[in-house]
py3Dmol code that shows the C-alpha trace and the ligand (Angstrom):
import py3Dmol

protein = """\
ATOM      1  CA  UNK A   1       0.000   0.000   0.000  1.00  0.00           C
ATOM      2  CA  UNK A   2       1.698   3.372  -0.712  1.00  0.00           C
ATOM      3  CA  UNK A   3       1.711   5.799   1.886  1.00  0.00           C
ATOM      4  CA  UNK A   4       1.365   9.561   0.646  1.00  0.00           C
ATOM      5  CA  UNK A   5       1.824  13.080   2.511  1.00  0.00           C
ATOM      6  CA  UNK A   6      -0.324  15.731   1.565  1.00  0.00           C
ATOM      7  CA  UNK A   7      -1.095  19.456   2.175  1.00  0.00           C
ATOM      8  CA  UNK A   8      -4.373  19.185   2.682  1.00  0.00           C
ATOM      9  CA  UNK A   9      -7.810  21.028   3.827  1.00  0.00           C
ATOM     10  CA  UNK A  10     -10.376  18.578   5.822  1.00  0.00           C
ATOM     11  CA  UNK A  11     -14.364  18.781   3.436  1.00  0.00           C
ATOM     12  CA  UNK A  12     -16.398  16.753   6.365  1.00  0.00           C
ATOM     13  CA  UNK A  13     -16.714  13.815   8.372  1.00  0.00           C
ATOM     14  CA  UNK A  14     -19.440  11.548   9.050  1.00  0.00           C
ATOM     15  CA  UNK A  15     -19.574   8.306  11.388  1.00  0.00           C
ATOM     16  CA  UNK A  16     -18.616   5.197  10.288  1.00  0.00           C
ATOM     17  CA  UNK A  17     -19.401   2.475  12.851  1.00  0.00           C
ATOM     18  CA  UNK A  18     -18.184   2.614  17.021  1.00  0.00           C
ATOM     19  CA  UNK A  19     -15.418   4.392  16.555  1.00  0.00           C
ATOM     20  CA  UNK A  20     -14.197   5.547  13.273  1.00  0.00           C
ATOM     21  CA  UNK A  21     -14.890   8.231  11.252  1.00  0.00           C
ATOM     22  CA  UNK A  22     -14.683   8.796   7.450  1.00  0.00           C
ATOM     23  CA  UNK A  23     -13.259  12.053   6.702  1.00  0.00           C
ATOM     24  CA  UNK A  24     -13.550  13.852   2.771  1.00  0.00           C
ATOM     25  CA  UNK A  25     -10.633  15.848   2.332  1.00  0.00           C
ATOM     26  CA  UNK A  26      -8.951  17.741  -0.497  1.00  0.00           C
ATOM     27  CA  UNK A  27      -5.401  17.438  -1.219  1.00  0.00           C
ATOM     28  CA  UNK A  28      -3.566  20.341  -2.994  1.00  0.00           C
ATOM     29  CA  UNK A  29      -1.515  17.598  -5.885  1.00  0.00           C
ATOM     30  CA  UNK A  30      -3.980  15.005  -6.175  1.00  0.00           C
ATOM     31  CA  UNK A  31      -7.779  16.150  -5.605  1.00  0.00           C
ATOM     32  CA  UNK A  32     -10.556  15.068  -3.089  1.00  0.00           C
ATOM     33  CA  UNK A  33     -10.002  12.143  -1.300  1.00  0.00           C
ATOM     34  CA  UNK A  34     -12.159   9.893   1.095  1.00  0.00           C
ATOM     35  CA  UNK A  35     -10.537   8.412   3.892  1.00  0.00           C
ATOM     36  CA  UNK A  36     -11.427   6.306   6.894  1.00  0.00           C
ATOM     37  CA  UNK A  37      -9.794   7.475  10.051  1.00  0.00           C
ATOM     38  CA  UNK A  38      -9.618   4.512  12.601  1.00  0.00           C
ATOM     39  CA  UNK A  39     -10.982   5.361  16.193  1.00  0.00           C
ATOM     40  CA  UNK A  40     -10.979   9.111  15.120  1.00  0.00           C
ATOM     41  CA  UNK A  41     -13.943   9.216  17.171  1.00  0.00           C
ATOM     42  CA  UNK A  42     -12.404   7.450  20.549  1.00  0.00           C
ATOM     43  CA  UNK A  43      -8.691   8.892  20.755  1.00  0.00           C
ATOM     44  CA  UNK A  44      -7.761  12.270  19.599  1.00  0.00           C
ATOM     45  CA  UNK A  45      -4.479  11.192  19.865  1.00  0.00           C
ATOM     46  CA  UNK A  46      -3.570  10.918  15.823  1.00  0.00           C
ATOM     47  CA  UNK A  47      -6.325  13.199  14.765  1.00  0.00           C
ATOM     48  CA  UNK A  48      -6.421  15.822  17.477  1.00  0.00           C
ATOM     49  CA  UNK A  49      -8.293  19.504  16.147  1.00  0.00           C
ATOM     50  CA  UNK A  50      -7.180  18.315  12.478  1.00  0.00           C
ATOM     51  CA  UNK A  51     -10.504  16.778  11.403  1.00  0.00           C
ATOM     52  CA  UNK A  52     -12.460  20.002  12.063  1.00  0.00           C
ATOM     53  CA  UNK A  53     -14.240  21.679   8.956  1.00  0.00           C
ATOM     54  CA  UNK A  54     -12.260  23.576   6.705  1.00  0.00           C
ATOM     55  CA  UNK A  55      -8.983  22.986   8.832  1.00  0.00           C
ATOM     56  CA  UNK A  56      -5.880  23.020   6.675  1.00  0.00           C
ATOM     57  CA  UNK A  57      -3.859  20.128   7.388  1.00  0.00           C
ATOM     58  CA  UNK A  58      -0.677  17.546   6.979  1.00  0.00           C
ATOM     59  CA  UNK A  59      -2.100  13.975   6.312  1.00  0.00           C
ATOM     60  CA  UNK A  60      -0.925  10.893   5.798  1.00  0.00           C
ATOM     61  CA  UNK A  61      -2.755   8.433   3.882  1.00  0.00           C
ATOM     62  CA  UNK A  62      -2.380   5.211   2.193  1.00  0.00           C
ATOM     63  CA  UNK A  63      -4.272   3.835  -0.876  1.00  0.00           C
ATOM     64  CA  UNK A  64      -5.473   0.564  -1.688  1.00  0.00           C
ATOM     65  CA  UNK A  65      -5.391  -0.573  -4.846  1.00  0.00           C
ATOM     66  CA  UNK A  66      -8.759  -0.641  -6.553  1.00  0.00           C
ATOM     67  CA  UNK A  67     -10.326   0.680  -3.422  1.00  0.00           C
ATOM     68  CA  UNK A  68     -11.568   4.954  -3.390  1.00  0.00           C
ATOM     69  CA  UNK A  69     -11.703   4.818   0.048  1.00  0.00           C
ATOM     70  CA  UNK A  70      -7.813   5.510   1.745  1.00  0.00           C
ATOM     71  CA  UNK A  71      -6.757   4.991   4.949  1.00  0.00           C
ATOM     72  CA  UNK A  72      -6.074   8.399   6.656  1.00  0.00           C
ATOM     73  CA  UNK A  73      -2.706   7.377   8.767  1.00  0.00           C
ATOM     74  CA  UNK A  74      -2.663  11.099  11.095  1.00  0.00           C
ATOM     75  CA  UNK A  75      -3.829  14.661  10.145  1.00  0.00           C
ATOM     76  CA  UNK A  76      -1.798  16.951  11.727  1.00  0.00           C
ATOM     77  CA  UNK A  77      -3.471  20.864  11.937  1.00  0.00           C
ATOM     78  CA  UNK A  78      -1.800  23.784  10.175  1.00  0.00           C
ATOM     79  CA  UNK A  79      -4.311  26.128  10.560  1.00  0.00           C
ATOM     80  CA  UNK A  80      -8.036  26.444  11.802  1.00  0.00           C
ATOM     81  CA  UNK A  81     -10.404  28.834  10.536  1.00  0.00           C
ATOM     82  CA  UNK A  82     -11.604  29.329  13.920  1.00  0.00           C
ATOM     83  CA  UNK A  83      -9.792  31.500  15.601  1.00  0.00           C
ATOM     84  CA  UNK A  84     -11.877  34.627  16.088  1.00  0.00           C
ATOM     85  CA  UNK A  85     -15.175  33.250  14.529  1.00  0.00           C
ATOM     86  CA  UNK A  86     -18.688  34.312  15.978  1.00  0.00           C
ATOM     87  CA  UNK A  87     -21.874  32.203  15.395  1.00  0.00           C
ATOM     88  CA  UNK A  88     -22.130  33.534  12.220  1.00  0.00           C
ATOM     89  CA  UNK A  89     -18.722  32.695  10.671  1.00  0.00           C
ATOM     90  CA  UNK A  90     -19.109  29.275  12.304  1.00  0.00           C
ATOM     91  CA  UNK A  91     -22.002  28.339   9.639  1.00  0.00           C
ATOM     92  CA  UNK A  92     -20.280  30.433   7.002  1.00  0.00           C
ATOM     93  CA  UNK A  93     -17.057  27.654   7.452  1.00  0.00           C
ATOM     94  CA  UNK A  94     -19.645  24.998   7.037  1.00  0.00           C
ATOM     95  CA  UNK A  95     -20.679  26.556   3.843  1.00  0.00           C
ATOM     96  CA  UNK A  96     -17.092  27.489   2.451  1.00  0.00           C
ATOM     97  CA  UNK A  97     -16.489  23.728   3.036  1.00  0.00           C
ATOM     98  CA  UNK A  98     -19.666  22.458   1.430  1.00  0.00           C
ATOM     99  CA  UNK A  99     -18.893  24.434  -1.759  1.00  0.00           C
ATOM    100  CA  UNK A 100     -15.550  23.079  -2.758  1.00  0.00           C
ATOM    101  CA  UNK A 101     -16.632  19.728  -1.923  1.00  0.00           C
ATOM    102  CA  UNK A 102     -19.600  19.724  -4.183  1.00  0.00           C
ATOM    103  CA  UNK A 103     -17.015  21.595  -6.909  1.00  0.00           C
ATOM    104  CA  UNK A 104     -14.010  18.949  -6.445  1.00  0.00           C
ATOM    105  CA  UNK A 105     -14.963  15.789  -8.605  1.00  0.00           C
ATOM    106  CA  UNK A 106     -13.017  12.895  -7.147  1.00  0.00           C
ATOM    107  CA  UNK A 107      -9.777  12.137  -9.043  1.00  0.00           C
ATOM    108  CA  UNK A 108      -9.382  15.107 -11.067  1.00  0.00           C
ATOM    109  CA  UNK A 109      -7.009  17.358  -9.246  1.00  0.00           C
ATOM    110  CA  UNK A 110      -7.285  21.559  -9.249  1.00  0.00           C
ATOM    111  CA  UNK A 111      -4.486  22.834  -7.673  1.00  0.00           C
ATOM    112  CA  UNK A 112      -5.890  26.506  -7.977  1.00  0.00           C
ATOM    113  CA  UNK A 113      -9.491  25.042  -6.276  1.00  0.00           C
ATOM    114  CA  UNK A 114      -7.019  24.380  -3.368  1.00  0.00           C
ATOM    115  CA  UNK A 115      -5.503  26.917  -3.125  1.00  0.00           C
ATOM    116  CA  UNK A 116      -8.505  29.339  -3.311  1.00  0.00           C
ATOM    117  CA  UNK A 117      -9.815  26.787  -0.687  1.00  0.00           C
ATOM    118  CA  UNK A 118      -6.772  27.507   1.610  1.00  0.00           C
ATOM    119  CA  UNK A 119      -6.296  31.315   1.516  1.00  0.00           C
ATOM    120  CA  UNK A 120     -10.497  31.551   2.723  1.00  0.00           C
ATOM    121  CA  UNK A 121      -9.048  29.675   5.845  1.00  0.00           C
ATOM    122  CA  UNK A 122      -6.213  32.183   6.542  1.00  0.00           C
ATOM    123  CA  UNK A 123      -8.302  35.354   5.114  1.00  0.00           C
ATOM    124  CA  UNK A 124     -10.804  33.572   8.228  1.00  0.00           C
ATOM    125  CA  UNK A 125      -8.507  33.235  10.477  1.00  0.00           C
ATOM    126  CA  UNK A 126      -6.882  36.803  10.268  1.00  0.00           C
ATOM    127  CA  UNK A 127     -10.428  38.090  11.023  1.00  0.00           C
ATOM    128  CA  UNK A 128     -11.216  39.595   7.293  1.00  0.00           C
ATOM    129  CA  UNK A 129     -15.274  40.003   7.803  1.00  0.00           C
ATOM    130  CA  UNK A 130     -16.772  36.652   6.574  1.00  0.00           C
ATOM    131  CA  UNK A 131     -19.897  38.193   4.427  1.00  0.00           C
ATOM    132  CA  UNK A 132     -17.771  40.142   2.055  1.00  0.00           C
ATOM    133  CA  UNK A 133     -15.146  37.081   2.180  1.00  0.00           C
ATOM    134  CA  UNK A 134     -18.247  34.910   1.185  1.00  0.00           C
ATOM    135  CA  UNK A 135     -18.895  36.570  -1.791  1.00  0.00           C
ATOM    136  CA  UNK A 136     -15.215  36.540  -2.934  1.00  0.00           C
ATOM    137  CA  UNK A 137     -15.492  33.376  -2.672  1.00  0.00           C
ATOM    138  CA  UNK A 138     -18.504  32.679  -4.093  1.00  0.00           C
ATOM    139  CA  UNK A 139     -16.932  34.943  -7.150  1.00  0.00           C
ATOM    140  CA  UNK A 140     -13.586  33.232  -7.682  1.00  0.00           C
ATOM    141  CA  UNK A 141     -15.301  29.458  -6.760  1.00  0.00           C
ATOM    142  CA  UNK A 142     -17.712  29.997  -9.982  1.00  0.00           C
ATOM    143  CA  UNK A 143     -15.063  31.717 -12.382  1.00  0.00           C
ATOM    144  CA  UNK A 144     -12.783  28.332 -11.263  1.00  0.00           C
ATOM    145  CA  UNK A 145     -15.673  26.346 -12.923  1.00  0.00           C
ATOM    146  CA  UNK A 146     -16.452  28.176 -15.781  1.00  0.00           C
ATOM    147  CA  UNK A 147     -19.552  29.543 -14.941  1.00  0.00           C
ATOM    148  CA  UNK A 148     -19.361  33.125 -13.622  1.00  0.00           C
ATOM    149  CA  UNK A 149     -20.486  35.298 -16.244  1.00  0.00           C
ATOM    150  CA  UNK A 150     -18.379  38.517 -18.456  1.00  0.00           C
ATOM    151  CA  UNK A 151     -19.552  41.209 -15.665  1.00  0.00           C
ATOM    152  CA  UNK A 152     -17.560  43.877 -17.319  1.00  0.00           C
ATOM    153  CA  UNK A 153     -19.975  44.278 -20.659  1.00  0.00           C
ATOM    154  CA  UNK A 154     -23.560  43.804 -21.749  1.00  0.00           C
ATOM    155  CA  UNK A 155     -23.914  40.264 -23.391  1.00  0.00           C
ATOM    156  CA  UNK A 156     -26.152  41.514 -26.048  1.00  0.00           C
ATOM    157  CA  UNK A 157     -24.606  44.940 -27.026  1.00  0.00           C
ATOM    158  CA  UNK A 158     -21.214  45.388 -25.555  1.00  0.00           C
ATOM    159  CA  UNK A 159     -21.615  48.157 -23.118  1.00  0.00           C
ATOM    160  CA  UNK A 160     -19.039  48.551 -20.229  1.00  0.00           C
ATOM    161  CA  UNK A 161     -21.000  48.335 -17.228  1.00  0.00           C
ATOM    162  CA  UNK A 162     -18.892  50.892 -15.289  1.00  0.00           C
ATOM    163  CA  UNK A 163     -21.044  53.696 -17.383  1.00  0.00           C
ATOM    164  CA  UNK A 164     -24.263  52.226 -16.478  1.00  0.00           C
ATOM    165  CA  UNK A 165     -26.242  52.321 -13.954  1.00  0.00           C
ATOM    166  CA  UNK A 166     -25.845  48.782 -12.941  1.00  0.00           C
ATOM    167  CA  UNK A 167     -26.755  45.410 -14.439  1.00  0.00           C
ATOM    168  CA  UNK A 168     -29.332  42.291 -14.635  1.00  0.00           C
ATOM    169  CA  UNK A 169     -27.941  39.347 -13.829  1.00  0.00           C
ATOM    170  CA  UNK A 170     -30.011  36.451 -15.979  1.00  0.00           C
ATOM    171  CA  UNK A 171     -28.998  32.833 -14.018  1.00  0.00           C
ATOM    172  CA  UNK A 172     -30.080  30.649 -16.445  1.00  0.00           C
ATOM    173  CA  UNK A 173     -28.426  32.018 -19.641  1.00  0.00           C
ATOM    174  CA  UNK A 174     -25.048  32.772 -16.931  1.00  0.00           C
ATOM    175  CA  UNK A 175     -25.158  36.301 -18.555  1.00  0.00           C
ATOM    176  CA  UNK A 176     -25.146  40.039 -16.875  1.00  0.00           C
ATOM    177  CA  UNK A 177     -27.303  42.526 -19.604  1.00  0.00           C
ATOM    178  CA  UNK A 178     -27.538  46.317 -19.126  1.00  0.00           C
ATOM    179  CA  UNK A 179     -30.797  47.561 -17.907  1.00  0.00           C
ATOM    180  CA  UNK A 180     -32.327  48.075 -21.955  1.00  0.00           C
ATOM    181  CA  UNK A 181     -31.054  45.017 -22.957  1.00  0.00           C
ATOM    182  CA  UNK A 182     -32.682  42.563 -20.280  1.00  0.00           C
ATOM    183  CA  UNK A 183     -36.027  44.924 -20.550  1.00  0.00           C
ATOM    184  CA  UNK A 184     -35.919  43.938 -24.163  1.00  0.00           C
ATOM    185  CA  UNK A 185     -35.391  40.667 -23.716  1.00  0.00           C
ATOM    186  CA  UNK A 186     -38.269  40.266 -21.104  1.00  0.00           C
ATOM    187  CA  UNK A 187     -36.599  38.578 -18.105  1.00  0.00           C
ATOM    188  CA  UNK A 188     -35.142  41.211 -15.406  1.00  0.00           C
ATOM    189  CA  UNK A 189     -33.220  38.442 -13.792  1.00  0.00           C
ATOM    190  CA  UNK A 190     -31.108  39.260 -10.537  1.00  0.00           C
ATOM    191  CA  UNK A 191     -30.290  43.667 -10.013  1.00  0.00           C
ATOM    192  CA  UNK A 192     -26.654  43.883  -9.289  1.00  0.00           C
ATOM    193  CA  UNK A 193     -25.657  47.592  -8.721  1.00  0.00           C
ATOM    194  CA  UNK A 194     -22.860  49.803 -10.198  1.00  0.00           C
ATOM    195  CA  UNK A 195     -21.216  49.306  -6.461  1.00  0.00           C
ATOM    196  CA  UNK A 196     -21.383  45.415  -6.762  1.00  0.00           C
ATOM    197  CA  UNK A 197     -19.994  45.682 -10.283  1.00  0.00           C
ATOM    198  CA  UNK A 198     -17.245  47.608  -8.406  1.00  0.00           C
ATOM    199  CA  UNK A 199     -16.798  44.799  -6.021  1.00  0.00           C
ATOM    200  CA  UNK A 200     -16.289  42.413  -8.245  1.00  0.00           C
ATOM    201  CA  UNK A 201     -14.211  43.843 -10.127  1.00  0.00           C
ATOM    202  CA  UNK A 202     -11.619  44.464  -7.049  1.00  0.00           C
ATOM    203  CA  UNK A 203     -12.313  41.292  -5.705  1.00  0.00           C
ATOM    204  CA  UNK A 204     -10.690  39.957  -9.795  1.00  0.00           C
ATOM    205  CA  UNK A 205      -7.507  41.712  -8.218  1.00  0.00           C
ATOM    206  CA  UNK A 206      -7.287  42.008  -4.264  1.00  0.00           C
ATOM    207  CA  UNK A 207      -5.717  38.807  -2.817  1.00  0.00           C
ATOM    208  CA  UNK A 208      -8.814  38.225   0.136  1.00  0.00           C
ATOM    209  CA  UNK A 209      -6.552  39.119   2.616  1.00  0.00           C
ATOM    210  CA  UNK A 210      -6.852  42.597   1.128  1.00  0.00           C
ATOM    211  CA  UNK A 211     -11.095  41.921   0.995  1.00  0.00           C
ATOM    212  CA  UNK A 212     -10.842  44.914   3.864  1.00  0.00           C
ATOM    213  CA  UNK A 213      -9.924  47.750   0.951  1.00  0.00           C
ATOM    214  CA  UNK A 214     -12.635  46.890  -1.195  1.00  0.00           C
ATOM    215  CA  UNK A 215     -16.146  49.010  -0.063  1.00  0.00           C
ATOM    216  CA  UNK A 216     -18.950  46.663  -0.061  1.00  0.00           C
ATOM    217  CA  UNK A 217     -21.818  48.630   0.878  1.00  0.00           C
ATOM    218  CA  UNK A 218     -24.457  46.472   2.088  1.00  0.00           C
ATOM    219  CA  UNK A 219     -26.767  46.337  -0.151  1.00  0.00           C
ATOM    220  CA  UNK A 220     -24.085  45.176  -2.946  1.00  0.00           C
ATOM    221  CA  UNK A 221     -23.261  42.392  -0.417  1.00  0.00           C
ATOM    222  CA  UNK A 222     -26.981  41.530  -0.531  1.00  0.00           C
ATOM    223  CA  UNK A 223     -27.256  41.821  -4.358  1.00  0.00           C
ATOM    224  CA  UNK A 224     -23.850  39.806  -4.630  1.00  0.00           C
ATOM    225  CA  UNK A 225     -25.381  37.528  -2.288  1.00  0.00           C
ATOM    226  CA  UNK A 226     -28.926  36.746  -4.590  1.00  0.00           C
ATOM    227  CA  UNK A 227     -27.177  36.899  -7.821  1.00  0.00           C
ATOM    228  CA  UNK A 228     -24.424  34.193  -6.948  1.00  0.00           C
ATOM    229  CA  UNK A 229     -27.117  32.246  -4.744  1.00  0.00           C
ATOM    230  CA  UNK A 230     -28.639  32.214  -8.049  1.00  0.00           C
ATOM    231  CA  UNK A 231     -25.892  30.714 -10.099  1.00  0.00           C
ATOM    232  CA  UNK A 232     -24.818  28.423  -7.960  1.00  0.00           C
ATOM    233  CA  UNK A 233     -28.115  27.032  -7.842  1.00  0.00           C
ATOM    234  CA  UNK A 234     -28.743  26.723 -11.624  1.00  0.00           C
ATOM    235  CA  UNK A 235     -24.676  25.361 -11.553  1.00  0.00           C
ATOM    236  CA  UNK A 236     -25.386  22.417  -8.905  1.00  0.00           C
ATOM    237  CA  UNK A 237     -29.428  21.907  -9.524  1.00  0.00           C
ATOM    238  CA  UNK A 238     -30.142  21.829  -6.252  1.00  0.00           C
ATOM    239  CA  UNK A 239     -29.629  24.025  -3.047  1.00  0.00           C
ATOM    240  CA  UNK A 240     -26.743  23.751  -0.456  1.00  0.00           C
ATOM    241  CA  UNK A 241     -27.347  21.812   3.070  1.00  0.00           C
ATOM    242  CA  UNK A 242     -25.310  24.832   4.887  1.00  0.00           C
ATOM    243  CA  UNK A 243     -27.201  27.149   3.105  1.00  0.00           C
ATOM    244  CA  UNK A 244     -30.450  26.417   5.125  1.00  0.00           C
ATOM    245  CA  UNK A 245     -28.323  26.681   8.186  1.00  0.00           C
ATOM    246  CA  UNK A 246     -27.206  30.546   7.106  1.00  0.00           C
ATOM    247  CA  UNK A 247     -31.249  30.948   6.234  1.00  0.00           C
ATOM    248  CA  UNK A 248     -32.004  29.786   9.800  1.00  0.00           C
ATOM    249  CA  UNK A 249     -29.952  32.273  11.353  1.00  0.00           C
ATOM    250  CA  UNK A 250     -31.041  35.024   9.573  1.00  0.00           C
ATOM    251  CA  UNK A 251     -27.985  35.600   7.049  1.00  0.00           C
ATOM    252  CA  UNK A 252     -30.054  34.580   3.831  1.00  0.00           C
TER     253      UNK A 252
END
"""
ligand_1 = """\
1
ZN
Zn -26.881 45.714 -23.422
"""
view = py3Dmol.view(width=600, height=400)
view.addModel(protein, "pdb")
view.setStyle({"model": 0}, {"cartoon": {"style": "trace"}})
view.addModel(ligand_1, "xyz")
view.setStyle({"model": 1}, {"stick": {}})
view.zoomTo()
view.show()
C-alpha cells in the first residue's frame, strides 16, 4: 500500500461504525479524497483539532489498490479557521467547506481550487469580515468552474457596465445585460448595482486578505449575495445543506 503526505484542507466527516470516522478531504496535488480514520472518534491522539471543517492540514494516507476509500494514517493541523469566529462565521465555514466539496470531482485534481480553498481559511482566520469574504469566494469558486459570467460588458450589445447604472444578472443564460437590454429581452433576472460591479471587479484583483480595501456597501453584499445564490443554484441543480443553516440564522 503506498503511503502519501499531503497538504491538505479537511471537506467533512461523518460516522462510520463505534469508533471511526470517514473524513472527505482535499489534497492540494492530487484532488478530493475519502478516507477512513480509525478510532478518530475514541482517541484524539492521531487526529487531534485536524478533522475540524475547513482545517488546513498535513495527512498521511495510504491507498489501496482498486479501493476509493484511503486509509487516513494522522492529520496533523496547520491552521483552523476558527480562531476569532462568531456564530455567524461558524455556519459560514460549514458553507465554504460544502462548496468546494460539491465543486471537487473525485480524481481530477485543481491545484488553484485548493488553493482558493486555503487562503479563505487564513483570510478567516486573520479576522477579514466573513460576508464580504463569502462573496469573494462565491466569485472566484464559480469563475474556477467556468460559470461566472463577463460582468464587465452587456452580453447583447457590448456596453461597459462601469457607465451604467448597474446590471441584470439572468442565471439561467449565466449572462449580466444592461438595464435596456434585459427589458428587451423580457426577463429582469437578478439587479446587481454599479457598487457590486465595483466589487467584483476588485475582488478579480485584491488577494482576500486585502477583501478589507474593497467598499462593499451592504446592499451590494446583498445583491452579490442573490445573484451568486442564483448561479450556484442553476450550476449544482439543487440548493446547499449549509445554506439552510445561514437561512435559519437570519444571514439569507
Ligand atoms: Zn446591453
Amino acid at each position: 500500500m503506498p503511503l502519501y503526505t499531503a497538504e491538505a484542507l479537511i471537506l467533512r466527516t461523518y460516522k462510520l461504525g463505534e469508533a471511526d470516522r470517514i473524513v472527505v478531504f482535499l489534497t492540494r496535488d492530487r484532488g478530493k479524497k475519502r478516507g477512513v480514520a480509525r478510532a478518530a472518534r475514541r482517541s484524539r491522539v492521531r487526529f487531534g483539532a485536524g478533522l475540524e471543517p475547513l482545517t488546513r492540514a498535513d495527512v498521511a494516507y495510504f491507498e489501496r489498490e482498486g479501493r476509493d476509500l484511503v486509509w487516513l494514517n494522522y492529520a496533523e493541523l496547520v491552521q483552523s479557521p476558527f480562531r476569532a469566529c462568531g456564530e455567524a462565521a461558524l455556519a459560514y465555514v460549514g458553507y465554504f467547506a460544502e462548496l468546494l466539496d460539491e465543486s471537487a470531482p473525485e480524481g481530477d485534481p485543481s491545484e488553484r481550487l485548493f488553493r482558493l480553498g486555503a487562503s479563505m481559511v487564513d483570510a478567516l482566520a486573520v479576522g477579514v469580515p466573513v460576508r464580504p469574504l463569502a462573496r469573494y469566494f462565491e466569485y472566484w469558486l464559480l469563475r474556477l468552474q467556468g460559470v461566472y459570467p463577463s460582468h464587465l460588458r452587456c452580453s447583447c450589445c457590448g456596453a461597459r457596465f462601469d457607465e451604467a447604472a448597474g446590471a441584470w444578472l439572468l442565471p439561467g443564460d449565466r449572462e449580466f445585460r444592461c438595464p435596456p437590454c434585459a427589458v428587451a429581452g423580457g426577463e429582469r433576472g437578478v439587479p446587481v448595482s454599479r457598487e457590486a460591479l465595483a466589487f467584483l471587479a476588485g475582488a478579480s484583483r485584491v488577494p482576500p486578505e486585502r477583501l478589507e480595501e474593497l467598499p462593499c456597501p451592504e446592499r451590494a453584499g446583498r445583491e452579490l449575495q442573490a445573484a451568486h445564490r442564483a448561479l450556484i443554484t442553476v450550476h449544482l441543480e439543487r440548493e446547499l445543506r449549509s445554506v439552510r443553516v445561514l437561512t435559519d440564522m437570519g444571514e439569507y
